[in-house]
LUMMAR-663688 format. One record per atom (N, C-alpha, C, O, CB): y negated, x negated, z negated. Coordinates in pm, whole numbers, plus 50000, padded with zeros to 5 digits. Glycine has a CB too. Layout:
N
YXZ ...
// end
This chain:
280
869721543518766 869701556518699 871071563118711 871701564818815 868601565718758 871401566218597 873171570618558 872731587018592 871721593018555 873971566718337 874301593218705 873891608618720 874041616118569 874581611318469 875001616718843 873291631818584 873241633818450 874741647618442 874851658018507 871331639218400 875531642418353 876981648018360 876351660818259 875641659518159 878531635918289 876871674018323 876491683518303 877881693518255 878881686918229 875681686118417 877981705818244 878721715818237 878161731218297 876941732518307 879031715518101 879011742318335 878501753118353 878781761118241 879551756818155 878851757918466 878211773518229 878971781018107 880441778318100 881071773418006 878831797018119 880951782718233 882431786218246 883331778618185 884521781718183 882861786418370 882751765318116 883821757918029 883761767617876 884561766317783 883291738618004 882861775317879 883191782417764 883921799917783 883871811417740 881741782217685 884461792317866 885041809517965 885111818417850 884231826917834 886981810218060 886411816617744 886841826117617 885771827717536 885571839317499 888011820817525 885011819217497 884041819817391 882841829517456 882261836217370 883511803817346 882491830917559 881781839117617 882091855917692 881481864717753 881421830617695 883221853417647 884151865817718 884281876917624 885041886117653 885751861217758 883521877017496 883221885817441 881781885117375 881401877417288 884191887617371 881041895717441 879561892317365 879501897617261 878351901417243 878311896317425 880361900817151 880281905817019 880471890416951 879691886716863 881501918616980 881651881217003 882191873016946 881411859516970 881801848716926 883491873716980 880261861317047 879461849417117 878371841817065 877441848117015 878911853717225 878331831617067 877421822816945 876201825917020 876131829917136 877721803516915 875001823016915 873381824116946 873331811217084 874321804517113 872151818916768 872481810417129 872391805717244 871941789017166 872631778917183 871251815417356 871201789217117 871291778017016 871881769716937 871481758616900 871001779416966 873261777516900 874221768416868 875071766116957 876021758616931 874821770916771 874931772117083 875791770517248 874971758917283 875601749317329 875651785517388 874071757917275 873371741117342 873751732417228 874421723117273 871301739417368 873611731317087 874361720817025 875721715617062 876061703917081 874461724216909 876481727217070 877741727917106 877741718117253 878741711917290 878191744317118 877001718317295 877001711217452 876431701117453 876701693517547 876371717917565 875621697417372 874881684317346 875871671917288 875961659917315 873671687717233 876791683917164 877601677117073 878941671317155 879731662217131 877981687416952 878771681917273 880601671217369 879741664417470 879981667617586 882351684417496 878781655517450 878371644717500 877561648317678 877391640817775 879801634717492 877301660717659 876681662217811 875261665917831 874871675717766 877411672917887 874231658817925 873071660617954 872471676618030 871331680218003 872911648918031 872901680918076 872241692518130 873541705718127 874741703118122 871601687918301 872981719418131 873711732118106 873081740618197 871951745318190 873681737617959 874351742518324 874251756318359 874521771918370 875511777218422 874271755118404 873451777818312 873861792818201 874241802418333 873341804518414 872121801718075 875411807518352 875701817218463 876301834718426 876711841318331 876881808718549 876221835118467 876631851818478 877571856118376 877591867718335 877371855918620 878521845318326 879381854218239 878571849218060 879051851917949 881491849018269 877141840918093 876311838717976 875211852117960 874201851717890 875501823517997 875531860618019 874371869018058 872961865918017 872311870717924 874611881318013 872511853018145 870791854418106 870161863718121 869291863418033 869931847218163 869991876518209 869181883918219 868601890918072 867521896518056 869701891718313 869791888717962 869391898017839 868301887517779 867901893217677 870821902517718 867841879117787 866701869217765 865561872217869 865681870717990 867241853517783 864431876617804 863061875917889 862721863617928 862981854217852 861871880717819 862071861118055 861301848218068 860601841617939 860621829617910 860211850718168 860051850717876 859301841217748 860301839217648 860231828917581 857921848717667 861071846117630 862611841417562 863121826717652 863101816717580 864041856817595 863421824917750 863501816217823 862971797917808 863491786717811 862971823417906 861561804717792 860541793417800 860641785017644 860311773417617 858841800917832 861071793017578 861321790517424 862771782717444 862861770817416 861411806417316 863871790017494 864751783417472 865131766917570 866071759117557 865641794217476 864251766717641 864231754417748 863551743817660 863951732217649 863301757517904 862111751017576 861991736517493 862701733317378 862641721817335 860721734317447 863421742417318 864621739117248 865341729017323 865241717317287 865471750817225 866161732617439 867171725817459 866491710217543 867131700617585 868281736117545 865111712417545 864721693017612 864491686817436 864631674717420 862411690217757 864231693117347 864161687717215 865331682617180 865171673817095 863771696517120 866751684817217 867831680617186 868251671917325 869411667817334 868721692417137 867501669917406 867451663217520 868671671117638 869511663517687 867761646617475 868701680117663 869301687917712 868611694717876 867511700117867 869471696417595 868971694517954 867961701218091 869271715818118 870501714218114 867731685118291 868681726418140 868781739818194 868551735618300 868021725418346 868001751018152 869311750418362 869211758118494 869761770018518 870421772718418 869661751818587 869831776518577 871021787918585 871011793918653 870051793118731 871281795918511 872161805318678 873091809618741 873341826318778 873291833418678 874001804118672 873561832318884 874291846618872 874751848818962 874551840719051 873691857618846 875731862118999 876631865519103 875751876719157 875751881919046 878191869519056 875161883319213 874551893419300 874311892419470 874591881519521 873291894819241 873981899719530 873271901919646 872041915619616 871481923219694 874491905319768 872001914319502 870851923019493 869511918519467 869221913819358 871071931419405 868401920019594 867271912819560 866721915619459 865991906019430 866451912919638 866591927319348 865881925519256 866541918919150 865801915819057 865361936019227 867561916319141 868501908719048 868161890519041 867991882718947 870171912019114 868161888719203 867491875419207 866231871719144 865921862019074 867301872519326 865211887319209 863941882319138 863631881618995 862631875618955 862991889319180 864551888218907 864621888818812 864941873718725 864461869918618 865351898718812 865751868118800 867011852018765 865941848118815 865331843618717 868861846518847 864661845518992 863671833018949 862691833718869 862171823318828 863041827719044 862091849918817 861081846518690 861951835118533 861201828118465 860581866418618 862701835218519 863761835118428 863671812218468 863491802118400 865641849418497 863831814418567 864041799118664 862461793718619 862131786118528 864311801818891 861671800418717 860041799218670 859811793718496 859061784818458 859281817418688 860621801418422 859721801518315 860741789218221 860431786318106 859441819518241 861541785118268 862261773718219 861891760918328 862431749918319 863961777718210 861111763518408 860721748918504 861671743918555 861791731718558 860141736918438 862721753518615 863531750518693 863061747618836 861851748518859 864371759318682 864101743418959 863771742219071 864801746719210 864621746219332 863431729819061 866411753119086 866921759919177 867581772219104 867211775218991 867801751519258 868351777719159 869201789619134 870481791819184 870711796719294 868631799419170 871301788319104 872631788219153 873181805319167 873051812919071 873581778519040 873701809419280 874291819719332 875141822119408 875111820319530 873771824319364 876221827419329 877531834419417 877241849219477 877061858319396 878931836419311 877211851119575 877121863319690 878521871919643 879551869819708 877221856619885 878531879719552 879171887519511 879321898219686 878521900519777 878401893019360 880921902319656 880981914019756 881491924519701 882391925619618 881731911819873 880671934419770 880791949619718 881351959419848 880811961619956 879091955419661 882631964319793 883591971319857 884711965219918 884451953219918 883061978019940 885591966819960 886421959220054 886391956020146 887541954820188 887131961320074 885631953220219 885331944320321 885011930720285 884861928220165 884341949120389 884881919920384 884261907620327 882961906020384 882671912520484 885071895020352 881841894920313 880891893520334 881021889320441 881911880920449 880311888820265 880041893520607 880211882920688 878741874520708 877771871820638 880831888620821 879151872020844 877431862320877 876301866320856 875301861520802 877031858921011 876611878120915 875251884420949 874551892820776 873351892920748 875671898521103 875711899120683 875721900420592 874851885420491 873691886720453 877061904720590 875301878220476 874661864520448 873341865320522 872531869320439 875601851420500 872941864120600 871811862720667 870761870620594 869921865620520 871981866620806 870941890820637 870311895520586 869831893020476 868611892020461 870591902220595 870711891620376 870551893620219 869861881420212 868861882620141 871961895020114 870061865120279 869061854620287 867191859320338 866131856920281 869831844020406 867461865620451 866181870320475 865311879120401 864121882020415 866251874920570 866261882720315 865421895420158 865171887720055 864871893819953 866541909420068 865191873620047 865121866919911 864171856020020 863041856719972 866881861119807 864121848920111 863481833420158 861951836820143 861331826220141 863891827420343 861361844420135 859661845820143 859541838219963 859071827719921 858871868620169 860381852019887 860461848419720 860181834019711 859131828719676 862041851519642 861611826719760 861561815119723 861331803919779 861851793019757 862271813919685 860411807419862 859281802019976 857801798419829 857291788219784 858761820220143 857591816019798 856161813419704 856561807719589 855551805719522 855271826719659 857411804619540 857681799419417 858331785319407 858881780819307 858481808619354 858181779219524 859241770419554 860331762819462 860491751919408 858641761919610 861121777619482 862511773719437 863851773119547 863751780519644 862831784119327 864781767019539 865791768019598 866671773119558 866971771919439 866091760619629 867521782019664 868711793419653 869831783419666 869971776819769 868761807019784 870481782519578 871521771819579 873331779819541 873951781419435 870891759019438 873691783619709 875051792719696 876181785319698 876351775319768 875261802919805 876891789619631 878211783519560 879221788519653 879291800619673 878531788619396 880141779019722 881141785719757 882311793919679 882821789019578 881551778319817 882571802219712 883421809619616 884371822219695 884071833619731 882341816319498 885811813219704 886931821619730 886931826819857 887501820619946 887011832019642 886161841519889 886721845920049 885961843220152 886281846520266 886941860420074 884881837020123 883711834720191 883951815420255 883661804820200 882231838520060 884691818920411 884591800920423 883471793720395 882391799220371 884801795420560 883641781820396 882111773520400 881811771820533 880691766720544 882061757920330 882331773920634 881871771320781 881331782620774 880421780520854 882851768620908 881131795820731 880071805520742 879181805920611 878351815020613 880701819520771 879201799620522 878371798320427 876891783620543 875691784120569 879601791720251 877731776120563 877191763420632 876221770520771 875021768120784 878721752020689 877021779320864 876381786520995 875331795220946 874401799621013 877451795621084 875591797420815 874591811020743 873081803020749 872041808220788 875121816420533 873271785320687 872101782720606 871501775220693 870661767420649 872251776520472 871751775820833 871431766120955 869461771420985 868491764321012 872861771121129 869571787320964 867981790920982 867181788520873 866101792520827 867711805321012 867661784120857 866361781320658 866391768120634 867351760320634 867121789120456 865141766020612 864671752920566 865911750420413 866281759020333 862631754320520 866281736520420 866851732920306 866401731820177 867081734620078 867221724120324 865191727620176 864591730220037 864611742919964 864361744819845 863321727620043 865041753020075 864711766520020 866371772720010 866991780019933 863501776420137 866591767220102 868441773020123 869571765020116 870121761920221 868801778520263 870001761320015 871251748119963 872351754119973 872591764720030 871271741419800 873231744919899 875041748819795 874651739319652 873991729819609 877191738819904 875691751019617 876091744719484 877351742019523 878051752119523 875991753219348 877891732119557 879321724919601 880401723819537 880731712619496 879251713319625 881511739119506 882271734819424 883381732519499 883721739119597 882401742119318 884281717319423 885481714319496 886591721219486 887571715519534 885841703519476 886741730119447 888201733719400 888061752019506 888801757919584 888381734619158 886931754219455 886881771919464 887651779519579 888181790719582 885301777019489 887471765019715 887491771419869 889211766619863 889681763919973 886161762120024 889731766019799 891231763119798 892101775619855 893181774319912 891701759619643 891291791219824 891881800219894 891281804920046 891371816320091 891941810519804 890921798520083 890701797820274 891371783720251 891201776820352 888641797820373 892221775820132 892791766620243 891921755620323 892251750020427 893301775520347 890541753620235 889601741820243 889531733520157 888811738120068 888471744320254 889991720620124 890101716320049 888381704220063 887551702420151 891661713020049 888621697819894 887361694619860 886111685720005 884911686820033 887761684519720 887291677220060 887011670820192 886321678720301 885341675420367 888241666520246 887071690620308 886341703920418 884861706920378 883831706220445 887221721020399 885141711120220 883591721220166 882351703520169 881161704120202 883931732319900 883061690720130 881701681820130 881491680120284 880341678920327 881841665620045 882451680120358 882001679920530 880721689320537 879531686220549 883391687420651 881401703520524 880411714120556 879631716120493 878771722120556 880701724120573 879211713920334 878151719820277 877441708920229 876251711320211 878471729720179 877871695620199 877341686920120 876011681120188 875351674020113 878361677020088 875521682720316 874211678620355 873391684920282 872461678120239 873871680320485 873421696820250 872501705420155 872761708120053 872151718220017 872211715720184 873681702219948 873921702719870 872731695519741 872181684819715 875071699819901 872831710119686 871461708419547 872321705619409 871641699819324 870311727019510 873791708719368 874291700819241 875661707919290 875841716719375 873541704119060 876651700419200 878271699719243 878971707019108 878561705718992 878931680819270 880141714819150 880601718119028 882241710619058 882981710819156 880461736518995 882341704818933 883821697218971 884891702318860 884631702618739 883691678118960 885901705618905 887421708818848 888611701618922 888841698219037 887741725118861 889291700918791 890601701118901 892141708018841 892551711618731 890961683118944 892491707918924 893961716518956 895401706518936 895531694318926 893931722519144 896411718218936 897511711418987 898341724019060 898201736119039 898341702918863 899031718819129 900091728119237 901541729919154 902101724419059 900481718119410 901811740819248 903611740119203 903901754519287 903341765419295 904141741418979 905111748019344 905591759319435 906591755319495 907401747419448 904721764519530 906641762319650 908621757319644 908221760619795 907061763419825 910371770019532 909441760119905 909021758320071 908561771920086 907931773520191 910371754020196 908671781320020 907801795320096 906591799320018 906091810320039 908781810420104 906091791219927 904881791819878 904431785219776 905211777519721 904661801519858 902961786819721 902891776019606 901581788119543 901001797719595 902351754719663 901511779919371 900161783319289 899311773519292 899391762319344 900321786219148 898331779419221 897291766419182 897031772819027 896911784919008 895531764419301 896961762818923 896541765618809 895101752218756 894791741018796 898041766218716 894771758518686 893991743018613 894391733918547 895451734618484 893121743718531 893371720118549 894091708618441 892351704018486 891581703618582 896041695518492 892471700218297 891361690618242 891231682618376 892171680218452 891811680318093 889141676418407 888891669818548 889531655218484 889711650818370 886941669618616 889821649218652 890781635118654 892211640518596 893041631518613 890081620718538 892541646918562 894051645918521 894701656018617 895761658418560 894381649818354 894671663518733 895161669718831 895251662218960 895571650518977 894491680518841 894851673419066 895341666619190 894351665719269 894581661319382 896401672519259 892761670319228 891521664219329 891701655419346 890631655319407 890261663119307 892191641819361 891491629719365 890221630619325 889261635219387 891491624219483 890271624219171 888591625419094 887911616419172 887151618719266 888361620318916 888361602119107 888001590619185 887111587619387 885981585619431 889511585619174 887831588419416 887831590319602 886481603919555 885371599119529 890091598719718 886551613419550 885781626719463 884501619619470 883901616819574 886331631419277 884261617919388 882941609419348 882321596919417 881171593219437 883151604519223 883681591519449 882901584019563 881781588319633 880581586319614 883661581519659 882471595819733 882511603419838 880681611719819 879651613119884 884121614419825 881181614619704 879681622019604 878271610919635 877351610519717 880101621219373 878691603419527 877621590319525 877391579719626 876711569719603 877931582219420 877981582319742 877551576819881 876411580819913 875471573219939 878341579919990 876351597019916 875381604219937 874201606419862 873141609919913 875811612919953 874361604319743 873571607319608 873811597319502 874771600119430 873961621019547 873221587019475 873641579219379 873411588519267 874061584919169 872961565619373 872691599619245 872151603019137 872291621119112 871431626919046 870671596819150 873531629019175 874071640519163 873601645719011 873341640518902 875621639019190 873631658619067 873851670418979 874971672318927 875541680718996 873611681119030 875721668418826 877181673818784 877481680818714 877391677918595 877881668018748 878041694518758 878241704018643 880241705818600 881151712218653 877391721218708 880211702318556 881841700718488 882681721618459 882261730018380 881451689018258 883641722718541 884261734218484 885621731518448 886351721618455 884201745518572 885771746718398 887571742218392 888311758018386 887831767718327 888131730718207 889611757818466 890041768618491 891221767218386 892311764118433 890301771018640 891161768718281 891891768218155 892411781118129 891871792218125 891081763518041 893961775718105 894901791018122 894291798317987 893631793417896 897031789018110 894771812818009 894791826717930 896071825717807 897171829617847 895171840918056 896011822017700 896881825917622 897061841317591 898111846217633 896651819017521 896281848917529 895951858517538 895421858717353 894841868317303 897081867817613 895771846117279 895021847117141 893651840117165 893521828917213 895881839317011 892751847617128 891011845117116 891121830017105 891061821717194 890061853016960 891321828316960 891181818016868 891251803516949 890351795216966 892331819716756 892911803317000 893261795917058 892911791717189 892911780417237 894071798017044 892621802417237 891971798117422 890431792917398 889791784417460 891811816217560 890091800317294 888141790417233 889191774517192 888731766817276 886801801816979 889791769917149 890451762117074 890411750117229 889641740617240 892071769816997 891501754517334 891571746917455 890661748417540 890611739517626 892591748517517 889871757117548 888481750317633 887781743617596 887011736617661 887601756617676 887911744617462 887361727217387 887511716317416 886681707917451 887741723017277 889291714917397 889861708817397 889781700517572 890021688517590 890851715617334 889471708717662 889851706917790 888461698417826 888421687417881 890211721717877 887621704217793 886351701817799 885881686517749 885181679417821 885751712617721 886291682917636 886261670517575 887641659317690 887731647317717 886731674417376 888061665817707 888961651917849 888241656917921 888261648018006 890851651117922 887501665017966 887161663018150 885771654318106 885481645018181 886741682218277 884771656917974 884101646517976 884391631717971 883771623918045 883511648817904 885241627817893 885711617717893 886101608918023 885691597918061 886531620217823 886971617218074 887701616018208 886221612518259 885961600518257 888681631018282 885071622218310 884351620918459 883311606718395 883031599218488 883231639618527 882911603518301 882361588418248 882971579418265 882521569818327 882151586118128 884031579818219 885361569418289 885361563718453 885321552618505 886871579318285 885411576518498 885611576518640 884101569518714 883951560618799 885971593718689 883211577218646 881531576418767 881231564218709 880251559118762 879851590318750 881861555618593 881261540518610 881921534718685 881311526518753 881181531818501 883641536418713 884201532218859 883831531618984 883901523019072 884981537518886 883241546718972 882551552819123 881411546219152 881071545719270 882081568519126 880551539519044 879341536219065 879301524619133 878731521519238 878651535918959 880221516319032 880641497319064 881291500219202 881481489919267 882101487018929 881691511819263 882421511319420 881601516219526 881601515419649 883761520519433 880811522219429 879381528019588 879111520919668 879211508919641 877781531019567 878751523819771 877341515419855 876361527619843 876601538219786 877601509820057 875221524119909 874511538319976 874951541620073 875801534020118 873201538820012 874741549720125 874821557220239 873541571020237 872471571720177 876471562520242 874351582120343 873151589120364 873101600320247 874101605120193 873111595420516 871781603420217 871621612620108 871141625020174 870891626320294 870661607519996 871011634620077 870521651120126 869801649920152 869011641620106 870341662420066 869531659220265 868311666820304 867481669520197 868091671520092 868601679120366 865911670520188 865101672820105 864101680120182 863081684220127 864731661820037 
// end
């Protein structure tokens, strides 16, 4: 069984970055069907919440009619926001919920912060059995995302494992699969390239396989654990600042990173062994 190569919204960063300018949600799953990928995860800058659950349930058998699998996504720590995203989960026959722990004010989220806000959502998704599946993202290490999810059963408390995100704590993809990948419920993969000079450096994006993750080794590393991953494909595709054109290269970017990660995961596959898989 071949993993099923996926995308998140965020490959449609520009095209979604204006909801005046934003296609029906229906021709956004053609659109995703049509650059050759099996499953779509709808996140926060897709705004599901403006879709009711029975809006939902409609558009999930749309998108298995075009052979397509949902899931989705949002940034909060607000429990009614969650409960809102698992009726939404519920009514598309989902089984997780991808979530970034947004922080509010200047401070950073800490442990105990994580905890709480875990202990206001685990009963929820205890009765519904769904899994909270948190994304690392930016100021939040994964050694306290990882210490956070040590009291909760895994079925109920995951990651969504992205390689690139923890690059600003200076964790690179090797660190976040150390620490998060035992519980890891689906992967979001990008990649980058550097440039900088002896007193500092950037990071920008580049179409996946054509930067500096190591795709290859990447996926290995992946399918040791999981012959059969969740893959959701992004891309941090620069800002021109013309509409037209930045919808134009996330296309564009989007069509090599598919290309690229098929390329690659029949490599990765013919190089696997098994090894140990997730927690369940």
């Amino acid at each position: 069984m071949n993993p099923l190569i996926g995308a998140t919204s965020y490959v449609f960063r520009y095209l979604l970055s204006d909801a005046t300018k934003a296609p029906r949600l229906e021709d956004l799953l053609r659109q995703v069907r049509d650059a050759g990928l099996d499953s779509f995860q709808i996140c926060e800058n897709a705004r599901p919440l403006n879709a009711s659950p029975a809006e939902w349930t409609k558009r999930a058998h749309q998108a298995a009619s075009m052979g397509l699998r949902l899931s989705l996504g949002c940034m909060t720590l607000d429990r009614a926001v969650i409960i809102q995203h698992l009726d939404c989960v519920q009514a598309i026959g989902g089984s997780y919920l991808r979530v970034v722990l947004e922080r509010k004010g200047e401070s950073w989220l800490t442990l105990d912060g994580i905890r709480k806000f875990l202990d206001g959502v685990v009963q929820e998704l205890e009765a519904r059995e769904i899994c909270l599946a948190i994304e690392n993202h930016f100021e939040i290490p994964s050694r306290v995302l990882a210490e956070a999810a040590q009291s909760y059963p895994p079925n109920l408390v995951g990651f969504c494992v992205d390689v690139a995100n923890s690059l600003r704590n200076f964790e690179d993809a090797g660190v976040v699969l150390d620490l998060l990948g035992p519980r890891a419920v689906c992967y979001h993969l990008k990649d980058y390239v550097l440039a900088g000079s002896n007193v500092g450096f950037s990071v920008s994006g580049a179409p996946f396989g054509e930067g500096r993750i190591g795709a290859l080794s990447l996926l290995q590393r992946i399918m040791r654990r999981d012959s059969t991953p969740q893959i959701f494909l992004e891309t941090w595709t620069p800002a021109s600042g013309v509409w037209a054109d930045d919808v134009a290269r996330d296309a564009q970017w989007l069509a090599s990173s598919v290309r690229n990660l098929k390329q690659l995961l029949s490599t990765a596959a013919s190089a696997s062994s098994p090894g140990e898989r997730p927690q369940s």
